[in-house]
VMD Tcl script that builds the backbone (N, CA, C; Angstrom):
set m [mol new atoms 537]
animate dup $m
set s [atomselect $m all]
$s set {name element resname resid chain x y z} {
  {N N UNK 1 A 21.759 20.091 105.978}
  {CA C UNK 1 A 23.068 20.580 106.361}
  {C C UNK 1 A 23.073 20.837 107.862}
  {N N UNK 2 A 24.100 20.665 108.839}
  {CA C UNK 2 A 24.167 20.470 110.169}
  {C C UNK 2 A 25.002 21.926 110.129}
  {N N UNK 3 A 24.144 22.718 110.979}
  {CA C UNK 3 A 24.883 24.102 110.939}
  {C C UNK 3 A 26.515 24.046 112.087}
  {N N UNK 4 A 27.424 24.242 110.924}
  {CA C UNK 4 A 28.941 24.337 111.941}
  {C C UNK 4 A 28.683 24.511 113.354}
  {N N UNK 5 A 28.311 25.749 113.724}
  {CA C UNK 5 A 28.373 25.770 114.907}
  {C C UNK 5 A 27.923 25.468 115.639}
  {N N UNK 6 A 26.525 24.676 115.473}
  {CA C UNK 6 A 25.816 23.983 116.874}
  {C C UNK 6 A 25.232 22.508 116.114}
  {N N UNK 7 A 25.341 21.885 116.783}
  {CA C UNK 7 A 25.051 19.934 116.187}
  {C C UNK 7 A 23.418 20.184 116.585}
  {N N UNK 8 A 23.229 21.120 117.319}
  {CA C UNK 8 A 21.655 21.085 117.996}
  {C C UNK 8 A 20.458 21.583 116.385}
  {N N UNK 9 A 21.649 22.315 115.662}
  {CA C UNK 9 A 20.607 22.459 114.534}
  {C C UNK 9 A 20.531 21.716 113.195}
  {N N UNK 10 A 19.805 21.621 112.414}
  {CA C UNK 10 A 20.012 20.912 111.310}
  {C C UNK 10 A 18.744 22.071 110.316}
  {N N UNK 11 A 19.592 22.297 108.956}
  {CA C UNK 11 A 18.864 23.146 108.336}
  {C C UNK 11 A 18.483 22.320 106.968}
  {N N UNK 12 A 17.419 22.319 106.690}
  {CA C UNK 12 A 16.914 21.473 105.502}
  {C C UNK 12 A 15.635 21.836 104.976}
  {N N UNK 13 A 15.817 21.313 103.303}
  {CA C UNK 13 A 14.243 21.610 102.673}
  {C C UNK 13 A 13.063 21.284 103.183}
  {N N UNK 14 A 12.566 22.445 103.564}
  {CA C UNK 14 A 10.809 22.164 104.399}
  {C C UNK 14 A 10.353 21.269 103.508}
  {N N UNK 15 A 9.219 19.972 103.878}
  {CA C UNK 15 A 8.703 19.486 102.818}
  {C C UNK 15 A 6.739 19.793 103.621}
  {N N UNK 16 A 6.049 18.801 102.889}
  {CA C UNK 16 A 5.044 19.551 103.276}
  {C C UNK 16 A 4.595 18.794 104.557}
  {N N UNK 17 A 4.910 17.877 105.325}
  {CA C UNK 17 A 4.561 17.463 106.514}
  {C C UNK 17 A 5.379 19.152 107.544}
  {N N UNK 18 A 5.715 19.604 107.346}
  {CA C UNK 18 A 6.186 21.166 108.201}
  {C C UNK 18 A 5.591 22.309 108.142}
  {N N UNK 19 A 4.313 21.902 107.131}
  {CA C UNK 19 A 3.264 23.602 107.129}
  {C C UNK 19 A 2.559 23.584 108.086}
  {N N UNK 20 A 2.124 22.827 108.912}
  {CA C UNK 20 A 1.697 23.085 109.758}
  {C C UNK 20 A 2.520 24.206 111.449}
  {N N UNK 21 A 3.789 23.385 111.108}
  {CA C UNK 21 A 4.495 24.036 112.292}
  {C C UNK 21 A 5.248 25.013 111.786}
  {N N UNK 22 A 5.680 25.347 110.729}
  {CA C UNK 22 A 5.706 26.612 109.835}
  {C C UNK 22 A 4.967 27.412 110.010}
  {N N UNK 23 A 3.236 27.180 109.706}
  {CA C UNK 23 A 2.443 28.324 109.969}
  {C C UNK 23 A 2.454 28.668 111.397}
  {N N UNK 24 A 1.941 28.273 112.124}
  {CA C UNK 24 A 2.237 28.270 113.660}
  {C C UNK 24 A 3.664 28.824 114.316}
  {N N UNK 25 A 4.544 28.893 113.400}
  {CA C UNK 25 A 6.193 29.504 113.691}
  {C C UNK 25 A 5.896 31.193 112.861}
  {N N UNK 26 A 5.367 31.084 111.685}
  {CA C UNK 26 A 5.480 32.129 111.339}
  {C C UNK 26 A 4.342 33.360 111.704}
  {N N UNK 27 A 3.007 32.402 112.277}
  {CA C UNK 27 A 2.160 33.552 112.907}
  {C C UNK 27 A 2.683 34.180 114.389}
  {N N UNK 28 A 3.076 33.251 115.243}
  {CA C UNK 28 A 3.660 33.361 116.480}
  {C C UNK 28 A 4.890 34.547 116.045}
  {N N UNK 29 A 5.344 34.423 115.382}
  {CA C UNK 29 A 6.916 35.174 115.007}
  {C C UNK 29 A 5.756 36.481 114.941}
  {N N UNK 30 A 4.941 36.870 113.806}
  {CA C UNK 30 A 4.455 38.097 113.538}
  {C C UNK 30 A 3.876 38.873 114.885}
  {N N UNK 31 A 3.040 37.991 115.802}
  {CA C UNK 31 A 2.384 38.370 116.799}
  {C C UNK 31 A 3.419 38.843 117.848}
  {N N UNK 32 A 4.819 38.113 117.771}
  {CA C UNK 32 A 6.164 38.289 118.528}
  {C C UNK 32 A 6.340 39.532 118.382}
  {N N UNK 33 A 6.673 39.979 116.838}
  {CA C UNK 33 A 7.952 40.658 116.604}
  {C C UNK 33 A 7.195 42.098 116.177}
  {N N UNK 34 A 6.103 42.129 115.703}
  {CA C UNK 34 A 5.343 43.103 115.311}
  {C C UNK 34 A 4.275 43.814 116.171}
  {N N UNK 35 A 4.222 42.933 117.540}
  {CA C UNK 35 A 3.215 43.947 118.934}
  {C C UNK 35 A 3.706 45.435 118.529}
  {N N UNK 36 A 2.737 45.895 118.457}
  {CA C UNK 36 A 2.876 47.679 118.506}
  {C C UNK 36 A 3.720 48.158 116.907}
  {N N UNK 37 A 4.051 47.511 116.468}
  {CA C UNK 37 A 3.857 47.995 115.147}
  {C C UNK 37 A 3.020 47.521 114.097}
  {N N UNK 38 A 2.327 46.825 114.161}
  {CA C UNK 38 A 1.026 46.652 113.719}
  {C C UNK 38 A -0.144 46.558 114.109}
  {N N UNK 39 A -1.177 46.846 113.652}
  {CA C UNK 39 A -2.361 46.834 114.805}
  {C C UNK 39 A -2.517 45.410 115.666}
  {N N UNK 40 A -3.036 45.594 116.657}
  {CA C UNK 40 A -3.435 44.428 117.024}
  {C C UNK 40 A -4.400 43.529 116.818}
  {N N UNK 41 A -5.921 44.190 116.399}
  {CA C UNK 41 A -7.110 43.458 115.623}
  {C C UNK 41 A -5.665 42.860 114.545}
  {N N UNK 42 A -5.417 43.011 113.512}
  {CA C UNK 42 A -4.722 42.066 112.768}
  {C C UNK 42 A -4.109 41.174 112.600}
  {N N UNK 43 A -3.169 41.428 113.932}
  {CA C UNK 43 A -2.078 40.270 114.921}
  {C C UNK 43 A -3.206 39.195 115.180}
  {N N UNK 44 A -4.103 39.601 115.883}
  {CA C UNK 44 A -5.168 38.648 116.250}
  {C C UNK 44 A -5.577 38.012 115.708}
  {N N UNK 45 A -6.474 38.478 114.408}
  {CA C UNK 45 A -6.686 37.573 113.322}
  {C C UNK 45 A -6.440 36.870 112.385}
  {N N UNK 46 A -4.655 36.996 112.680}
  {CA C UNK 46 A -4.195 35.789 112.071}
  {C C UNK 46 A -4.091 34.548 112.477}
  {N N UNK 47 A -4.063 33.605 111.261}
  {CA C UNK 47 A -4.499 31.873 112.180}
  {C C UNK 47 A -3.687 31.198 111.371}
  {N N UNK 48 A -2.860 30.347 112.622}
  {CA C UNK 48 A -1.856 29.318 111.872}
  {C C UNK 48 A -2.454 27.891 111.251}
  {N N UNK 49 A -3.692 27.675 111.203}
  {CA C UNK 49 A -3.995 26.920 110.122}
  {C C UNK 49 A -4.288 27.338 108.720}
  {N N UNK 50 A -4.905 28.768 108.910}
  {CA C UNK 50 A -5.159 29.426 107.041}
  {C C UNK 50 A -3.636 29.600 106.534}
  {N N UNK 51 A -2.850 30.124 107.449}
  {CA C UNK 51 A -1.172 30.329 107.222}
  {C C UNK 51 A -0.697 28.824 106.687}
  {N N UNK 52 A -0.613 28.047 107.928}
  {CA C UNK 52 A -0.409 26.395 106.869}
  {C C UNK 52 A -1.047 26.008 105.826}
  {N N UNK 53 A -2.216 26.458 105.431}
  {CA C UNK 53 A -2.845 25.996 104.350}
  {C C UNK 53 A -2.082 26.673 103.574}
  {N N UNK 54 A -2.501 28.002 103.420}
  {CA C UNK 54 A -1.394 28.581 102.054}
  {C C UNK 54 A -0.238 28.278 102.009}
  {N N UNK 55 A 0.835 27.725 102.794}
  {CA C UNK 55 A 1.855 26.809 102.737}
  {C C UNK 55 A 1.884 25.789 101.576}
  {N N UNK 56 A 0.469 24.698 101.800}
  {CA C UNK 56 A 0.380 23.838 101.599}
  {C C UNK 56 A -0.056 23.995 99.865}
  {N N UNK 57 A -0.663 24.818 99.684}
  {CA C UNK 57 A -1.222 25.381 98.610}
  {C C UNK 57 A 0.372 25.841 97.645}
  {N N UNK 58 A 0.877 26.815 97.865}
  {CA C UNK 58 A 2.109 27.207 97.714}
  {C C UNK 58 A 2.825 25.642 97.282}
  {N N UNK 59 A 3.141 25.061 98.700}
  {CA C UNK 59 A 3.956 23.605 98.213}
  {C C UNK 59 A 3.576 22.880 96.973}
  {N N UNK 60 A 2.152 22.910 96.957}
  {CA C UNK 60 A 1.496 22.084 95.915}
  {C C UNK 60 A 1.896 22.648 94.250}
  {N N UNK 61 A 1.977 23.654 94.182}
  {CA C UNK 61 A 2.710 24.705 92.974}
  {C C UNK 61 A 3.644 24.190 92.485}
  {N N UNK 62 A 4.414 24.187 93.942}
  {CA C UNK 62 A 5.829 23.506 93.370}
  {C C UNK 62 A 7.250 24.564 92.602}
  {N N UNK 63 A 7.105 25.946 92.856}
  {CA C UNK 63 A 7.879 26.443 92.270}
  {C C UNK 63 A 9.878 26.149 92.370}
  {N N UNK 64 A 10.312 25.945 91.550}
  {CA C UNK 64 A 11.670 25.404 91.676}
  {C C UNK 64 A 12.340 26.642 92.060}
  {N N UNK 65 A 11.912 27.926 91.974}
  {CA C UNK 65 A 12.481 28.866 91.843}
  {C C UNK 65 A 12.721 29.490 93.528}
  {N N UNK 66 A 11.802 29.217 94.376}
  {CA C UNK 66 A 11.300 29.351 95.212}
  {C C UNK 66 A 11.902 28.569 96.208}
  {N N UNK 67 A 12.829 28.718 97.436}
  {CA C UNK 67 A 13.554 27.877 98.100}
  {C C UNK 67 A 12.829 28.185 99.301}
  {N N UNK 68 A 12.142 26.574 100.502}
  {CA C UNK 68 A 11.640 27.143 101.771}
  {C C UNK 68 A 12.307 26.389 102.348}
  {N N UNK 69 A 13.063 27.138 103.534}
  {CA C UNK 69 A 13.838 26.271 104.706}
  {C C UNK 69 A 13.455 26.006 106.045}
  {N N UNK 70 A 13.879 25.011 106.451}
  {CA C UNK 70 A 13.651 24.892 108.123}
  {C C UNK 70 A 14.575 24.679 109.016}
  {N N UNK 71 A 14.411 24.759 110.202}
  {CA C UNK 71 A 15.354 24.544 110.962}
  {C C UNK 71 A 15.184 23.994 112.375}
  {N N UNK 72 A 15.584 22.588 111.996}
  {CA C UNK 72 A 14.961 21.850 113.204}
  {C C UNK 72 A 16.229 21.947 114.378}
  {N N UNK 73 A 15.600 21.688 115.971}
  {CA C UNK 73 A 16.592 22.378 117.030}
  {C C UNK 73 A 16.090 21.032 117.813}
  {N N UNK 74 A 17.464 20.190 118.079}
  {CA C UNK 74 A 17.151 18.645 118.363}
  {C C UNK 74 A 15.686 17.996 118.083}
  {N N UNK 75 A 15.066 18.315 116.533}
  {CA C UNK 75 A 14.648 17.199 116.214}
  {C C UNK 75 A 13.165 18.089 115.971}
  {N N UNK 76 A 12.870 19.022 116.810}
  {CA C UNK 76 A 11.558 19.884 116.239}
  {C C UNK 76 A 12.289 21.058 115.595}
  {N N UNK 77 A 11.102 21.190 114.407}
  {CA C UNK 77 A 11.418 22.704 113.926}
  {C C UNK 77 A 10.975 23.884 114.571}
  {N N UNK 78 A 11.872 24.971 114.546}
  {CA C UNK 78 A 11.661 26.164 114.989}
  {C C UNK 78 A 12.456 27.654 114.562}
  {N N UNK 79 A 12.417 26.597 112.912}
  {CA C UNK 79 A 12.476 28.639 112.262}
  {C C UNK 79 A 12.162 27.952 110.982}
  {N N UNK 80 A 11.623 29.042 109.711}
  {CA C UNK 80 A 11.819 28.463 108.556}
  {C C UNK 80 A 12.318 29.916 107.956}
  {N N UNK 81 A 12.560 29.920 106.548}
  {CA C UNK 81 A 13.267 30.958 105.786}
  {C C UNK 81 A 12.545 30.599 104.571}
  {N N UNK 82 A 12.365 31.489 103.555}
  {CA C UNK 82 A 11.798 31.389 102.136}
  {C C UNK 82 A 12.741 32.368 101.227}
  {N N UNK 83 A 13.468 31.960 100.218}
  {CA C UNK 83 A 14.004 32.905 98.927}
  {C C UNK 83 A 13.842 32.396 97.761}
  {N N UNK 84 A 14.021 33.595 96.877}
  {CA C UNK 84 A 13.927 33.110 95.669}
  {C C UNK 84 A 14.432 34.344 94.824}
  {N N UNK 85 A 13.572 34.581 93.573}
  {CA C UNK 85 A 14.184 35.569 93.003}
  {C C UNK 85 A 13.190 37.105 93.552}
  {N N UNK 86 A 14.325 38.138 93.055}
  {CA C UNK 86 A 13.590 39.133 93.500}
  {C C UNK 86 A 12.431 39.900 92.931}
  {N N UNK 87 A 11.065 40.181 93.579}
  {CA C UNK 87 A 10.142 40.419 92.784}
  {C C UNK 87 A 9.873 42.188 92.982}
  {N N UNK 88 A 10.334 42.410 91.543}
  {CA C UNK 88 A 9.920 43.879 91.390}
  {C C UNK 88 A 8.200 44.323 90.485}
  {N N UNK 89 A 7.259 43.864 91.551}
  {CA C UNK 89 A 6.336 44.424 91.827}
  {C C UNK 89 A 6.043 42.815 91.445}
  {N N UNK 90 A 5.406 42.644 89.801}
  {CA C UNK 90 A 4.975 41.117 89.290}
  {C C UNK 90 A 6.127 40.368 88.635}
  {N N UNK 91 A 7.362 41.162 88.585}
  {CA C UNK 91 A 8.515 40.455 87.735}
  {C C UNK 91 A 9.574 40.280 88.892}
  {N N UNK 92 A 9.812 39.040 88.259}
  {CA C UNK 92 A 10.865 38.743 88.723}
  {C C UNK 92 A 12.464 39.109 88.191}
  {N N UNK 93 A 13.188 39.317 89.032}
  {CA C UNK 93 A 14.690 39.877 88.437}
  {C C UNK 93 A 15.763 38.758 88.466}
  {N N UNK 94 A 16.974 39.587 87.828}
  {CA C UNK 94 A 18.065 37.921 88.562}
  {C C UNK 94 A 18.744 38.212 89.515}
  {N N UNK 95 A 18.064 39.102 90.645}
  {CA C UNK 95 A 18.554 39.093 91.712}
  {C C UNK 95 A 17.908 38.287 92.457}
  {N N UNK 96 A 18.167 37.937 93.906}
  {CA C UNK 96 A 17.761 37.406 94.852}
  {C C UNK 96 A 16.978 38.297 95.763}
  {N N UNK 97 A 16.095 37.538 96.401}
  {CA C UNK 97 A 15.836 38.129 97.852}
  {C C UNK 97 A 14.924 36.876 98.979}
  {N N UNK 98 A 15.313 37.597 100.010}
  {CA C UNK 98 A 14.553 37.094 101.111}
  {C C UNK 98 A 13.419 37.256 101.571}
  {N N UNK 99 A 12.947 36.600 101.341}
  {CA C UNK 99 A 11.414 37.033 101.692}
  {C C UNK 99 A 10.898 36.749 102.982}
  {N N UNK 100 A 11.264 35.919 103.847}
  {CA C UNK 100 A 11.063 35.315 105.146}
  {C C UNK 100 A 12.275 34.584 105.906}
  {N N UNK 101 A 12.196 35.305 107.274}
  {CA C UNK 101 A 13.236 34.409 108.231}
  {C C UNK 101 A 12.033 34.707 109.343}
  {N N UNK 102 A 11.744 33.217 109.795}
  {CA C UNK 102 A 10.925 33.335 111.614}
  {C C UNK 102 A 11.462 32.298 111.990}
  {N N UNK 103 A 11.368 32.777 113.454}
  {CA C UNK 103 A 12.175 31.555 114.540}
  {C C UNK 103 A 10.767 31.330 115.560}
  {N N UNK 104 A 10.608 30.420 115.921}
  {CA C UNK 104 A 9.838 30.121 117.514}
  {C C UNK 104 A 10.465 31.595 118.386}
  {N N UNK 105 A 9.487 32.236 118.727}
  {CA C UNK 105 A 9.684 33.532 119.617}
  {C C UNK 105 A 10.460 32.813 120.724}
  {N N UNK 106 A 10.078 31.881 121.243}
  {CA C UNK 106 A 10.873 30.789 122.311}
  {C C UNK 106 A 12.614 30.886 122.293}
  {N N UNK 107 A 12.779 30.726 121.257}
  {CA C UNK 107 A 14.181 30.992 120.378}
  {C C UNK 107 A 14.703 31.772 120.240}
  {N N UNK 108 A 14.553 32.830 120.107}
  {CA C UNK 108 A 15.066 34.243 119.731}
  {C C UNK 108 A 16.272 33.917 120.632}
  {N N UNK 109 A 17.267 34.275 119.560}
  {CA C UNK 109 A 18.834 34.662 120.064}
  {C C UNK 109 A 19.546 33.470 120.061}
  {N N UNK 110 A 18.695 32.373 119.874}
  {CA C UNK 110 A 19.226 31.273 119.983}
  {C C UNK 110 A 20.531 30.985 118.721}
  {N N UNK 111 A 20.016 31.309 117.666}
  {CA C UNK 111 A 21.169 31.145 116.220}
  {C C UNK 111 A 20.338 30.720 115.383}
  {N N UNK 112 A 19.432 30.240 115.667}
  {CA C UNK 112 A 18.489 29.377 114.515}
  {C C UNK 112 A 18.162 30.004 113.114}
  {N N UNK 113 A 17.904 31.696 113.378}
  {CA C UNK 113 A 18.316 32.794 112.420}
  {C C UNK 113 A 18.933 33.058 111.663}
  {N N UNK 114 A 20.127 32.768 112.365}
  {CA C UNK 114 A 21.367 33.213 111.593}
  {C C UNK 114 A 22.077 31.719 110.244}
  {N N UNK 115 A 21.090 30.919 111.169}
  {CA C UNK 115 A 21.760 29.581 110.757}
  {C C UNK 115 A 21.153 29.638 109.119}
  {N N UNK 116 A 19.366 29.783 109.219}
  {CA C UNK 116 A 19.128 29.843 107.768}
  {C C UNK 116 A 19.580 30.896 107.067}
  {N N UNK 117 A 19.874 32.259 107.477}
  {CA C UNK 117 A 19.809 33.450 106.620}
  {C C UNK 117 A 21.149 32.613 106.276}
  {N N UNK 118 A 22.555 32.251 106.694}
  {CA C UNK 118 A 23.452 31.235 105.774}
  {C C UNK 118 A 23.176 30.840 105.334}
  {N N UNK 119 A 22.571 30.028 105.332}
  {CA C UNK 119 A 22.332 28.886 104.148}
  {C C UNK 119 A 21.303 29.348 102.815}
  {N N UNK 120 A 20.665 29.911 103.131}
  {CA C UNK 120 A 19.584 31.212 102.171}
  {C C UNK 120 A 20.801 32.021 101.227}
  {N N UNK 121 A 21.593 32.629 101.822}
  {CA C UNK 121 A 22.908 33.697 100.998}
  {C C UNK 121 A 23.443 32.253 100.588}
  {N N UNK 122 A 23.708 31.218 101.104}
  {CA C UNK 122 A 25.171 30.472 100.481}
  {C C UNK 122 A 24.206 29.985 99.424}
  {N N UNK 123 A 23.320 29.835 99.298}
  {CA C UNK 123 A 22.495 28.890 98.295}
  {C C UNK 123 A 22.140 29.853 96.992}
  {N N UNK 124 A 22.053 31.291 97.234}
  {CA C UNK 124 A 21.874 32.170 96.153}
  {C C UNK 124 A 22.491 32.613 96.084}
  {N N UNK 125 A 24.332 32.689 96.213}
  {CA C UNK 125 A 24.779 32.615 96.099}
  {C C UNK 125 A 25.355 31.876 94.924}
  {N N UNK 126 A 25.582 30.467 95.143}
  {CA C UNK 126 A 25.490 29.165 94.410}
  {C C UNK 126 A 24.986 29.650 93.325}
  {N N UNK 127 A 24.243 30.079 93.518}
  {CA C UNK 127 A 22.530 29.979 92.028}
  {C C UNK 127 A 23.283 30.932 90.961}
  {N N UNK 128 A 24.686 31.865 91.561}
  {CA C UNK 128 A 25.072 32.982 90.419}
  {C C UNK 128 A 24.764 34.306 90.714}
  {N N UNK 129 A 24.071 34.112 91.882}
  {CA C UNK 129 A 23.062 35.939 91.906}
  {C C UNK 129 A 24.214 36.842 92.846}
  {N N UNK 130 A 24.014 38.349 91.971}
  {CA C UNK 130 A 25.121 39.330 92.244}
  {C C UNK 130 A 24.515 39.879 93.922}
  {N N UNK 131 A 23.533 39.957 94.257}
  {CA C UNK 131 A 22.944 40.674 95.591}
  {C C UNK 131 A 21.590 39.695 96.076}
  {N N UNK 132 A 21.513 40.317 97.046}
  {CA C UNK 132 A 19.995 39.507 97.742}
  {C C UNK 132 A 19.511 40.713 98.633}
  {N N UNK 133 A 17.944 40.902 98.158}
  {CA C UNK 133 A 17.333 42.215 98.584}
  {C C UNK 133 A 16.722 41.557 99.947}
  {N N UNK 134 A 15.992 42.412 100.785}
  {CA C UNK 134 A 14.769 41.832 101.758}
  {C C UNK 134 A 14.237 43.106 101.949}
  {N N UNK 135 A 12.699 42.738 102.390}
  {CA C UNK 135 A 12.029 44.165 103.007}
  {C C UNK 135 A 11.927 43.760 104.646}
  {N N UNK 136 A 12.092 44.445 105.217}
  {CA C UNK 136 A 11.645 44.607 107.093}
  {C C UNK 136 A 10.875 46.154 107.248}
  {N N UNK 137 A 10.403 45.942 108.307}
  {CA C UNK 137 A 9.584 47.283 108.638}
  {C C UNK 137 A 10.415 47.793 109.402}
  {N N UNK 138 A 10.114 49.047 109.298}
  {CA C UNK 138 A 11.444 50.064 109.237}
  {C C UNK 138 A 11.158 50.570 110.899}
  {N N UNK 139 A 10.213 50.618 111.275}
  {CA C UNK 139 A 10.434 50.348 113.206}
  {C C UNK 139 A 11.047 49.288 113.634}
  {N N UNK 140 A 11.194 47.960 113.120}
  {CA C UNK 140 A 11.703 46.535 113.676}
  {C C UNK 140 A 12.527 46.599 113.846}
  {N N UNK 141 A 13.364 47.746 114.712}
  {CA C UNK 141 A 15.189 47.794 115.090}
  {C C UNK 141 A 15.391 46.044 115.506}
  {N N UNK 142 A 15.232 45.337 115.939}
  {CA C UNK 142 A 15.800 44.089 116.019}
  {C C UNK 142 A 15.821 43.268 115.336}
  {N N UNK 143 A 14.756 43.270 114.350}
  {CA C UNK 143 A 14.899 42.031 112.706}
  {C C UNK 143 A 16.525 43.595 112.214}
  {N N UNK 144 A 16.036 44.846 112.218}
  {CA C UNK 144 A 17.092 45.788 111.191}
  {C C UNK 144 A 18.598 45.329 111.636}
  {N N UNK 145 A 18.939 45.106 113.229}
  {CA C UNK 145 A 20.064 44.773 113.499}
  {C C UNK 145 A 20.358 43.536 113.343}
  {N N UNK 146 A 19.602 42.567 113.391}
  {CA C UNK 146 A 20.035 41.247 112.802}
  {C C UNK 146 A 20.252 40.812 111.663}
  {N N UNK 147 A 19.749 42.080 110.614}
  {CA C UNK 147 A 20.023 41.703 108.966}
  {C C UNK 147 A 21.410 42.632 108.774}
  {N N UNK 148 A 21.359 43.680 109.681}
  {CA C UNK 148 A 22.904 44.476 109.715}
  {C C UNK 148 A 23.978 44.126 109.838}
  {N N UNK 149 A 23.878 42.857 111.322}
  {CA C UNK 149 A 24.950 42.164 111.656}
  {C C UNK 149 A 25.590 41.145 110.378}
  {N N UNK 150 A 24.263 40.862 109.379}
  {CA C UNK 150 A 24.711 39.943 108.413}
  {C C UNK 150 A 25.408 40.368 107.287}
  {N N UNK 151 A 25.508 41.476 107.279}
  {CA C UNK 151 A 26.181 42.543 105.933}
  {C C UNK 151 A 24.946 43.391 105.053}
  {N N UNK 152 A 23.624 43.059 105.524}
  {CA C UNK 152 A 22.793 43.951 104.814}
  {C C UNK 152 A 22.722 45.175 105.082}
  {N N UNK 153 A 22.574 46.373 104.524}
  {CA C UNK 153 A 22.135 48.033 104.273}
  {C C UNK 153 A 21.003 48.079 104.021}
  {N N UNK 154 A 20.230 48.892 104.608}
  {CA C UNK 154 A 19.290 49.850 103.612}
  {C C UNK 154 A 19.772 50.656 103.032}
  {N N UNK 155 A 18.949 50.638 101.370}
  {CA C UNK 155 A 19.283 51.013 100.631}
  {C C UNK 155 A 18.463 52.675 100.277}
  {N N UNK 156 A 17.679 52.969 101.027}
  {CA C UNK 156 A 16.709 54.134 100.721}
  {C C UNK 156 A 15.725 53.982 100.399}
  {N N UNK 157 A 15.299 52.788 99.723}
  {CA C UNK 157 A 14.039 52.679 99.280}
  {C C UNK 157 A 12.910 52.137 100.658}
  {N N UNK 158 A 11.778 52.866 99.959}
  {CA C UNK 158 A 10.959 52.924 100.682}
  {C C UNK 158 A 9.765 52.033 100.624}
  {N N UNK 159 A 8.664 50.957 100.993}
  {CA C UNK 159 A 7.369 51.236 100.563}
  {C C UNK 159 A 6.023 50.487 101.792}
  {N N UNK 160 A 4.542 51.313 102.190}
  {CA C UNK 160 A 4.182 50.684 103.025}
  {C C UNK 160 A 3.294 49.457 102.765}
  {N N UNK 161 A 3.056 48.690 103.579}
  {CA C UNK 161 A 1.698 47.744 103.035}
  {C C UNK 161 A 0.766 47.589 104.226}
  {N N UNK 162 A -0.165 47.221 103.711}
  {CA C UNK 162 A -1.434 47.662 104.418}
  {C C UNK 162 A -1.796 46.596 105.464}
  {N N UNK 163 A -2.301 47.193 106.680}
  {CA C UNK 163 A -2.883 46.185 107.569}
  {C C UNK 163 A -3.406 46.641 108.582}
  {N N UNK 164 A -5.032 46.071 108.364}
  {CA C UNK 164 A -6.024 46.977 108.670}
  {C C UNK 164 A -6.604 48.472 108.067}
  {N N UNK 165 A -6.320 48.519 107.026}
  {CA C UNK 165 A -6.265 49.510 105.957}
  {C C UNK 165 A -5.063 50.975 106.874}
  {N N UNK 166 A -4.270 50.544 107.210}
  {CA C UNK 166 A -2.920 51.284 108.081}
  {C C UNK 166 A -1.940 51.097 107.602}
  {N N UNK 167 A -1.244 52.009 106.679}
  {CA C UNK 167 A 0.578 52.040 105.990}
  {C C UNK 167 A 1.218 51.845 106.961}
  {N N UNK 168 A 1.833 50.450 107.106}
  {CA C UNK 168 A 2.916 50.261 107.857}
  {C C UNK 168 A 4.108 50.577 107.233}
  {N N UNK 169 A 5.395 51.290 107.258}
  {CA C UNK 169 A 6.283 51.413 106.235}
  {C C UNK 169 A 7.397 50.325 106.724}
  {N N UNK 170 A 8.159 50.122 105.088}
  {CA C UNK 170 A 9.242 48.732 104.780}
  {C C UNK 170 A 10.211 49.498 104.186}
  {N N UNK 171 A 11.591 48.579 104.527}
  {CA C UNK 171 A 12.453 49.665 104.186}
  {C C UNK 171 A 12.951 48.696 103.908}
  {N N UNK 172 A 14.018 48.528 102.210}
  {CA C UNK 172 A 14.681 47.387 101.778}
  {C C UNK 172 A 15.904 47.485 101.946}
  {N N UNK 173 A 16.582 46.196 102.597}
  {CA C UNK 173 A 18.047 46.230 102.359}
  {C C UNK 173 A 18.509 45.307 101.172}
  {N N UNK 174 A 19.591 45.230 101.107}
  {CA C UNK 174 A 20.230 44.931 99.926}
  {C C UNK 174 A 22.133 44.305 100.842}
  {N N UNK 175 A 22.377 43.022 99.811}
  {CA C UNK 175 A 23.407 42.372 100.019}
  {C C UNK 175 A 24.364 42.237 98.999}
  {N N UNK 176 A 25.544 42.484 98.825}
  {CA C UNK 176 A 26.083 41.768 97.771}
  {C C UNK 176 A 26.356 40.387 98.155}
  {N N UNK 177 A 26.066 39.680 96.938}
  {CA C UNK 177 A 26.679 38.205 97.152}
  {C C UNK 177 A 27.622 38.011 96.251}
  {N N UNK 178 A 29.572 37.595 97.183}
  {CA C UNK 178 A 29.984 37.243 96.747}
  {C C UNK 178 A 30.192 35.667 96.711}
  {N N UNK 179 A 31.033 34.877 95.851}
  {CA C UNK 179 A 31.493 33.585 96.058}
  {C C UNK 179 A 32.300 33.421 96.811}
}
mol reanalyze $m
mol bondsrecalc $m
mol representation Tube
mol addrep $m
């Protein structure tokens, strides 16, 4: 799909020739967006080839349920998005959620963001689902205002996850999706 507002993007199903620049988009994004709220030994030791591998691993699964997007910006990619259904703890619900939006840090502000989190809501949407959850870390005022600008809330709920044995805390928002 050629996002309306810019011909420069084109948003489409990652296939697996893109885990590589996926992983490499989505470690760069963490090391981006998470300086100083996560440790840094951790930032560090992440590597965009073990990241593409579990991509690749993941792809190989094959879950139908499981939607991964990309978003190429004249012709390279430089964001991807992942949704599916929402997982309350090991179950899944028939709600939605987001589990991933990263852009090339290069990018930021560019739209490339905004372009998949559309197409992510219009597509689960489609699917029937009444809301679409996401978690962000609850210091990340700039992922919080960019999921705000999109119609998401936090909802109150709370929970941290670990890195470097350090509670980072996540705070979930929540969407309604209408048709």
């Amino acid at each position: 799909m050629i996002d309306e507002d810019d011909e420069r993007f084109l948003v489409r199903p990652m296939t697996l020739d893109d885990c590589d620049r996926v992983g490499e988009i989505r470690v760069r994004g963490w090391q981006s967006a998470y300086r100083g709220l996560v440790s840094r030994s951790y930032l560090d030791a992440m590597s965009p080839e073990r990241d593409a591998e579990r991509h690749r691993t993941r792809f190989a699964q094959g879950d139908p349920d499981i939607v991964n997007l990309v978003a190429e910006w004249d012709g390279d990619v430089m964001g991807w998005a992942c949704h599916g259904p929402y997982r309350d703890g090991e179950v899944r619900t028939d709600d939605a959620e987001l589990y991933a939006v990263y852009v090339d840090p290069r990018r930021y502000g560019s739209g490339i963001g905004q372009a998949l989190l559309r197409e992510a809501l219009w597509n689960r949407t489609a699917l029937g689902h009444d809301r679409m959850y996401l978690w962000v870390l609850k210091d990340n005022t700039r992922a919080r205002r960019f999921y705000e600008r999109a119609g998401f809330e936090a909802d109150g709920t709370e929970e941290p996850f670990e890195a470097d044995d350090v509670p980072v805390p996540e705070v979930r928002y929540v969407r309604p999706l209408t048709p």
